[in-house]
DOKOL-738701 format. One record per residue (C-alpha): x negated, y, z negated; residue in three letters. Coordinates in Angstrom, 1 decimal. Each point is the difference from the previous one (the first is absolute). Layout:
N
      xx      yy      zz  code
       X       Y       Z   ALA
...
END
This chain:
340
      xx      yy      zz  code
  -276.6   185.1     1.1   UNK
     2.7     1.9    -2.3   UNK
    -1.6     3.3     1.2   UNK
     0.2    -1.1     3.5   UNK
     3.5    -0.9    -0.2   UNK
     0.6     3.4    -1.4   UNK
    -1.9     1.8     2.9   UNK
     2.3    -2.4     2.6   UNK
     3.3     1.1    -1.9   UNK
    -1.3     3.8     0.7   UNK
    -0.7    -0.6     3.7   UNK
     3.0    -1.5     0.8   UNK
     2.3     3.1    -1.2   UNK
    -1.5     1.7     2.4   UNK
     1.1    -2.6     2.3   UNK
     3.5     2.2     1.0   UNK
    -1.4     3.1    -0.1   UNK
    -2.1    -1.1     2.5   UNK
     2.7    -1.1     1.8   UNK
     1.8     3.0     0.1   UNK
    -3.1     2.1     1.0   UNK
     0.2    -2.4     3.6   UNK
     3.6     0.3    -0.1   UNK
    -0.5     3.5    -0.2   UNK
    -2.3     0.2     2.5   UNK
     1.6    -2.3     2.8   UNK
     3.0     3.0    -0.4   UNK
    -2.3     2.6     0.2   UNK
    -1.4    -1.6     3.6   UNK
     4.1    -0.9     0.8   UNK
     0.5     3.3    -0.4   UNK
    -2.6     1.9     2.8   UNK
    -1.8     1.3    -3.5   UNK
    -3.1     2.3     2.1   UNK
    -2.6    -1.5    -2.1   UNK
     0.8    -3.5     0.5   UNK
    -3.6    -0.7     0.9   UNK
    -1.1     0.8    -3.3   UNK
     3.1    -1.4    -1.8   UNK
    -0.8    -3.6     1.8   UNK
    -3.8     0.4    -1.0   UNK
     1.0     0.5    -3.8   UNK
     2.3    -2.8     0.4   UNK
    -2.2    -2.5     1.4   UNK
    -3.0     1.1    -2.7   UNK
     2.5    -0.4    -3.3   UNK
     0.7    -3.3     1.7   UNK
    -3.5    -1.0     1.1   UNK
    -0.7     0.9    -4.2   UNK
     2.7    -1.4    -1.0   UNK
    -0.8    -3.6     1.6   UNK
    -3.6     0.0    -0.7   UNK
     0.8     0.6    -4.1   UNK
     2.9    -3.0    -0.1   UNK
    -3.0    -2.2     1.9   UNK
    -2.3     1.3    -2.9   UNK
     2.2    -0.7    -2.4   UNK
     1.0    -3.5     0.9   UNK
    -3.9    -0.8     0.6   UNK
    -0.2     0.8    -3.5   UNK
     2.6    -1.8    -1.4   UNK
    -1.8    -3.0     1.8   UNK
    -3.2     0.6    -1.5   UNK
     1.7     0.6    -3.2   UNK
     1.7    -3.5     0.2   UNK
    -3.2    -1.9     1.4   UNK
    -2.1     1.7    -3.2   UNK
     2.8    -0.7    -2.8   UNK
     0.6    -3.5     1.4   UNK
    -3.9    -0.1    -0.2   UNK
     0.4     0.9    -3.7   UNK
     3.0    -2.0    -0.9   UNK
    -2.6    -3.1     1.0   UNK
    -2.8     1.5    -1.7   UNK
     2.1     0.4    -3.1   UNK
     1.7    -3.6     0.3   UNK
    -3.9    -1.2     0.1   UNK
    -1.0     1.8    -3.3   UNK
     3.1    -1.8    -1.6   UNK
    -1.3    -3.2     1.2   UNK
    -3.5     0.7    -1.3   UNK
     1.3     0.7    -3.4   UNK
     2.5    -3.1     0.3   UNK
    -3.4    -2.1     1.0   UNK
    -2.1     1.5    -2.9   UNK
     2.8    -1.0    -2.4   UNK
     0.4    -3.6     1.4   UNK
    -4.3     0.1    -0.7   UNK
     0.4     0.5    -4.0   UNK
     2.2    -3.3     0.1   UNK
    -2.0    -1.8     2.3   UNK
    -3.7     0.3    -1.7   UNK
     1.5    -1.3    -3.4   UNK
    -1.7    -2.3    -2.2   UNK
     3.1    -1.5    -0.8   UNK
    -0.1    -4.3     0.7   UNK
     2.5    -0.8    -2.2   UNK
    -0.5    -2.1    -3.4   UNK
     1.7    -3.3     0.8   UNK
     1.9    -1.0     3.1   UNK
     3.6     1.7    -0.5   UNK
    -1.8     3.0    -0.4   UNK
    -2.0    -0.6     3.3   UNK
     3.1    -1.6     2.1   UNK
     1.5     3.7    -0.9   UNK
    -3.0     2.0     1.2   UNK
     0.1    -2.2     2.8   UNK
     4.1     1.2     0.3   UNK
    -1.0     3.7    -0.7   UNK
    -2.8    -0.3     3.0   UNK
     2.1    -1.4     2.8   UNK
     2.2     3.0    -0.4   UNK
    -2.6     2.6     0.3   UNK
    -1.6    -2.1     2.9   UNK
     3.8     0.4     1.2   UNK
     0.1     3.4    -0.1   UNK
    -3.4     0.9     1.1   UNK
     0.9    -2.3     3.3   UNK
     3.0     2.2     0.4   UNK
    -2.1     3.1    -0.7   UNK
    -2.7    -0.9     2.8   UNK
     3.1     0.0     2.7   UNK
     0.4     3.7    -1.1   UNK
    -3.6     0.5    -0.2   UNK
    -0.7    -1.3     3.8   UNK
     3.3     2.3     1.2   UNK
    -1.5     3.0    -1.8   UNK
    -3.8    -0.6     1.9   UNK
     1.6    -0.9     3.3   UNK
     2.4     3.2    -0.4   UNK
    -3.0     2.5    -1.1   UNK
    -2.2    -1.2     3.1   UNK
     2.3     1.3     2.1   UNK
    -0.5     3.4    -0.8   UNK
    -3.9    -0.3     0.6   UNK
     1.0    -1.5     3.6   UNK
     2.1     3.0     0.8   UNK
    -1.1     2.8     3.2   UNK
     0.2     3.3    -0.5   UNK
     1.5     1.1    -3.5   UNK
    -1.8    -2.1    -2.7   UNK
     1.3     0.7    -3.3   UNK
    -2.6    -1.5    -1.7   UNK
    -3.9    -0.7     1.0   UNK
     0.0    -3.7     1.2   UNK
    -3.0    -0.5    -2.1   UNK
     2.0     1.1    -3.0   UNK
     2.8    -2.6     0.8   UNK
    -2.3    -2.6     0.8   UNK
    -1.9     0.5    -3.9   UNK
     3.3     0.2    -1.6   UNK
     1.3    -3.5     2.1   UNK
    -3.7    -1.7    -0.8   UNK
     0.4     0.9    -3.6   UNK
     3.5    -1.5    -0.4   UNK
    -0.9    -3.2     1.3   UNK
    -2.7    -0.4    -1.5   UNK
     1.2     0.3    -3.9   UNK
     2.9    -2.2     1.6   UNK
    -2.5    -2.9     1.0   UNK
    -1.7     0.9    -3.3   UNK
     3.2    -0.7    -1.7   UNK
     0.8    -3.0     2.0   UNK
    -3.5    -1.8    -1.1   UNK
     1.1     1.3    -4.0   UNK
     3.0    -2.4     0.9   UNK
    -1.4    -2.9     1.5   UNK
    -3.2     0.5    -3.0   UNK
     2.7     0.1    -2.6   UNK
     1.9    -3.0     1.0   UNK
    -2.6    -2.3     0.3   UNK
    -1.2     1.3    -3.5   UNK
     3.6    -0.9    -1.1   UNK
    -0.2    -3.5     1.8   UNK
    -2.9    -0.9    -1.6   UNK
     1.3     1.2    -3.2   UNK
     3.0    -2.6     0.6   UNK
    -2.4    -2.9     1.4   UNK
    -1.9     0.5    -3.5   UNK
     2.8     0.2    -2.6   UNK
     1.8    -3.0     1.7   UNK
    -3.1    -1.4    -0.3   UNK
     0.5     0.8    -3.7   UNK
     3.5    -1.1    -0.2   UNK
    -0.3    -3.5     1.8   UNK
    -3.0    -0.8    -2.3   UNK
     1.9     0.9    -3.6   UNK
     3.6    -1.8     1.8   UNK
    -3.0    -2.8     0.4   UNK
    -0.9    -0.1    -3.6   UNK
     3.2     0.5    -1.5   UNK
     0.9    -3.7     2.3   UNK
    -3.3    -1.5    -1.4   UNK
     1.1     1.2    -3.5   UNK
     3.3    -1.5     0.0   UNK
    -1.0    -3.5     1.2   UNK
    -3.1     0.0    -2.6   UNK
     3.1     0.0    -2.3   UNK
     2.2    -2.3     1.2   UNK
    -3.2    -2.7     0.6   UNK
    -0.5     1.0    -3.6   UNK
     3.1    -0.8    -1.2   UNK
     0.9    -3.3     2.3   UNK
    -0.6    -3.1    -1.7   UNK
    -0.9    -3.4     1.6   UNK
     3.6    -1.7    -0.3   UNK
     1.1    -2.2    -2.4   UNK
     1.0    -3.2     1.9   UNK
     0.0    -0.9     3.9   UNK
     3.3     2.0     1.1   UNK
    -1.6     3.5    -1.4   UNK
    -3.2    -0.9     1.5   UNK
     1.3    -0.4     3.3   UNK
     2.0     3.3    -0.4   UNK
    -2.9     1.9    -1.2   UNK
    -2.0    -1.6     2.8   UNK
     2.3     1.3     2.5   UNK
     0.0     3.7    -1.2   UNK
    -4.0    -0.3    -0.2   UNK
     0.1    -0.7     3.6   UNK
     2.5     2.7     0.5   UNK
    -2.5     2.4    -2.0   UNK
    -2.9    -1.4     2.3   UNK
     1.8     1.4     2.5   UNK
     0.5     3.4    -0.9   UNK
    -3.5    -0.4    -1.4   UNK
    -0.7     0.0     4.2   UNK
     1.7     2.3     1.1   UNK
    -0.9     2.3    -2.5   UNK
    -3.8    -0.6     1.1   UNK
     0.8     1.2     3.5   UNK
     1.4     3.4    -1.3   UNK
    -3.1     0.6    -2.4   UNK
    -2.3    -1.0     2.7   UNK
     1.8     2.8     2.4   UNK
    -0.1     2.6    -2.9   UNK
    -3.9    -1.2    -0.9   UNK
    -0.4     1.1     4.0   UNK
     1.6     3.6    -0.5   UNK
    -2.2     0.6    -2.7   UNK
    -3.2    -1.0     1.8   UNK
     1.2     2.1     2.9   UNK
     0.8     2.9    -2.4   UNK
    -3.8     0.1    -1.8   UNK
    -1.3    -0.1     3.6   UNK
     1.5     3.1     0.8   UNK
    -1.6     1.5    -3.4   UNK
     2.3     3.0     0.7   UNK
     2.6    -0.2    -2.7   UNK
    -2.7    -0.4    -3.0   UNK
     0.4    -3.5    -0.5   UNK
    -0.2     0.2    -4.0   UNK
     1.4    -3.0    -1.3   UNK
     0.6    -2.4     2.8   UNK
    -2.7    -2.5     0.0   UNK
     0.7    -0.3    -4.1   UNK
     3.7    -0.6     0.8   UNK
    -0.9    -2.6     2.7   UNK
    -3.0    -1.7    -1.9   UNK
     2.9    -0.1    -3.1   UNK
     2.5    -1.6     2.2   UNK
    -2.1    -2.1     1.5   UNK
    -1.4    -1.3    -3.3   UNK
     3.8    -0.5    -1.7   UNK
     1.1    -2.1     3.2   UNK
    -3.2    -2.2    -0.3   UNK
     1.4    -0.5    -3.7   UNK
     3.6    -0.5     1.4   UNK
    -1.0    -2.7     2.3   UNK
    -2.3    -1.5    -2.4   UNK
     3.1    -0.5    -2.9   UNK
     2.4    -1.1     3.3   UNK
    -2.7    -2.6     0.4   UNK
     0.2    -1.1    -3.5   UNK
     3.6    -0.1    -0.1   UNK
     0.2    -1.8     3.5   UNK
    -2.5    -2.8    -1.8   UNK
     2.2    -0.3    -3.0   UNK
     3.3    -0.6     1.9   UNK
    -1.8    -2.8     1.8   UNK
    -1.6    -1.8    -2.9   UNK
     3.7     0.6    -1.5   UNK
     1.5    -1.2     2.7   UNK
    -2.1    -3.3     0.0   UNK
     0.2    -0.1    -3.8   UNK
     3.7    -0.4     0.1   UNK
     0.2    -2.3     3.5   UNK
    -2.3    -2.5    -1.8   UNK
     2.3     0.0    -3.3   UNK
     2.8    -0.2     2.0   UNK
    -1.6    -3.0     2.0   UNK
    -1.4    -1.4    -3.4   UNK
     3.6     0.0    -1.5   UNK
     1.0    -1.3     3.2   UNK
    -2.6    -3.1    -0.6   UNK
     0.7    -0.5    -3.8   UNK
     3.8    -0.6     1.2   UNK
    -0.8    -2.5     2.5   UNK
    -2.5    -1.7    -2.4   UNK
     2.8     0.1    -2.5   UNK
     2.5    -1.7     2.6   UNK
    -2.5    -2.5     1.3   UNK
    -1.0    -0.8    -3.6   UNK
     3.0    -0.7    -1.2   UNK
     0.9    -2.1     3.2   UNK
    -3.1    -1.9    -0.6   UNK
     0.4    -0.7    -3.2   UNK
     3.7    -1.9     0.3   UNK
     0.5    -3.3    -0.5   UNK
     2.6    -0.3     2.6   UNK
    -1.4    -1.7     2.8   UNK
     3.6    -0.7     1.5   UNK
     1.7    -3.4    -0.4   UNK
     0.0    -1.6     4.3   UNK
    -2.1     1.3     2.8   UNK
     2.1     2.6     1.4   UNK
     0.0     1.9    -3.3   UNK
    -3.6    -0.1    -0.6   UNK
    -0.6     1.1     3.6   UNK
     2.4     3.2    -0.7   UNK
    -1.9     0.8    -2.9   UNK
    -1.1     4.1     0.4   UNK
    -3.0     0.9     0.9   UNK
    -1.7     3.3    -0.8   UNK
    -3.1     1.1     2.5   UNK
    -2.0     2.5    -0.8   UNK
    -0.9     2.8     2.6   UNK
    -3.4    -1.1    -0.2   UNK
    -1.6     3.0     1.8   UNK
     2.3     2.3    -2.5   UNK
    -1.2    -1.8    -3.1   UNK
    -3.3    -0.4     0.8   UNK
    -0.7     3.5     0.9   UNK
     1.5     0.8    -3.6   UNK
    -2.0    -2.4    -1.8   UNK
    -3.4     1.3     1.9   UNK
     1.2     3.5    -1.6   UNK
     0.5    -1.8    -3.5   UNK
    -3.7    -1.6     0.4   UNK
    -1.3     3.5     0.6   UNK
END
């Protein structure tokens, strides 16, 4: 193209000098000149010449332009070849991650290739569409349409190649996630089960019917999160089913972790049990002394009503005389618990 430019730069200084041979010419016929036949015939030949190498030349700056526009594409396509074999390297990595941080960033890192590779496949489809053209072209073709067409068919094929790498790698990387939360949810689970082994070790039974109450009330407050706490390792005991029927992650470890689990929350529920018994034989404990004392008082009062020798001195005094009645459903109840 430089070289042709050159070669345009030389024809057109001879632009005037052709100019001035008409000029020169179109006197010479002005003039009566005796050979104007001949003068005319050289005239019209240096002009005939002179139009047909300007046509030439311009034809060839065309096909100069269509063939370097050709190239620029062809060039821009081995750029994206290299850019695609690049993006490959990172794609086939081995790399899952080691715990979930480290997988939530490879997740991070993959969304902005699959970013950019999105943004690359506009460029990609604007590169094909604009090499086809040049294999649809009549007359001049810069280029053998077969030759575009392999160079077109190559490029979007390591781009769909690339594109599957993508969608491969992120379901890898999703999996990778599904398994270490898996992992995560399972140790958060043990380190609960761990901390309420210690505090039903440490909780005592009460000491009189006020703390047994209150301890009753946390149990029941423990129950609860006991509950809920089931529904969340029943959901993570799901994931890890689902996860060792994919078999695609190498599921080393998982059905120890979930037979362990398993096993400490059948403990857990067994000493919540317990605990739950204890309260309640507590609680009873202390409702029958309390209802005992209760009785010894009344016994007491009546007793010592019983045994006065004041039996009031006219009718209307003896008549207002107290009375004590026993709850007899109350008392009776305690004293079946005293026979037993």
């Amino acid at each position: 193209m430089k070289k042709h430019e050159a070669i345009e730069a030389d024809i057109s200084s001879y632009q005037e000098r052709i100019q001035v041979v008409v000029e020169l010419a179109l006197e010479m016929e002005s003039e009566g000149y005796y050979d104007t036949k001949r003068i005319s015939a050289q005239k019209d030949n240096i002009l005939r010449q002179w139009g047909l190498l300007t046509e030439l030349v311009c034809a060839r700056r065309a096909r100069l332009e269509q063939n370097l526009a050709l190239q620029k594409i062809f060039q821009e396509m081995v750029y994206m070849i290299d850019w695609m074999e690049e993006m490959q390297v990172l794609l086939v990595s081995k790399d899952l991650g080691k715990h979930l941080l480290e997988v939530e960033d490879l997740l991070q890192k993959h969304g902005l290739l699959e970013a950019d590779i999105s943004a690359q496949t506009e460029r990609v489809q604007a590169l094909n569409a604009a090499a086809l053209k040049f294999s649809e072209l009549e007359g001049y073709q810069p280029c053998d349409p077969q030759i575009i067409c392999n160079r077109v068919n190559h490029v979007q094929t390591c781009l769909e190649e690339l594109e599957e790498l993508a969608a491969k790698r992120r379901k890898e990387l999703e999996d990778s996630r599904q398994l270490w939360t898996f992992f995560q949810e399972m140790e958060e689970a043990e380190a609960w089960i761990r901390e309420k082994e210690k505090i039903l070790a440490a909780k005592t039974c009460g000491r009189d019917l006020s703390s047994v109450l209150t301890l009753t009330t946390k149990h029941k407050t423990m129950l609860g999160e006991l509950g809920n706490r089931r529904a969340l390792l029943h959901q993570t005991m799901k994931k890890g089913e689902k996860i060792l029927a994919k078999k695609s992650l190498g599921p080393a470890g998982i059905q120890e972790k979930m037979r362990e689990v398993c096993l400490r929350w059948k403990k857990l529920e067994e000493v919540t049990g317990l605990h739950q018994q204890r309260l309640e034989d507590a609680l009873n404990f202390f409702q029958f002394s309390a209802e005992t004392d209760d009785l010894v008082a009344w016994l007491q009062d009546t007793y010592r009503i019983v045994s006065s020798d004041d039996f009031g001195h006219d009718d209307y005094s003896t008549q207002v005389r107290p009375v004590l009645r026993p709850q007899n459903g109350r008392w009776r109840n305690c004293l079946e618990s005293l026979s037993l």
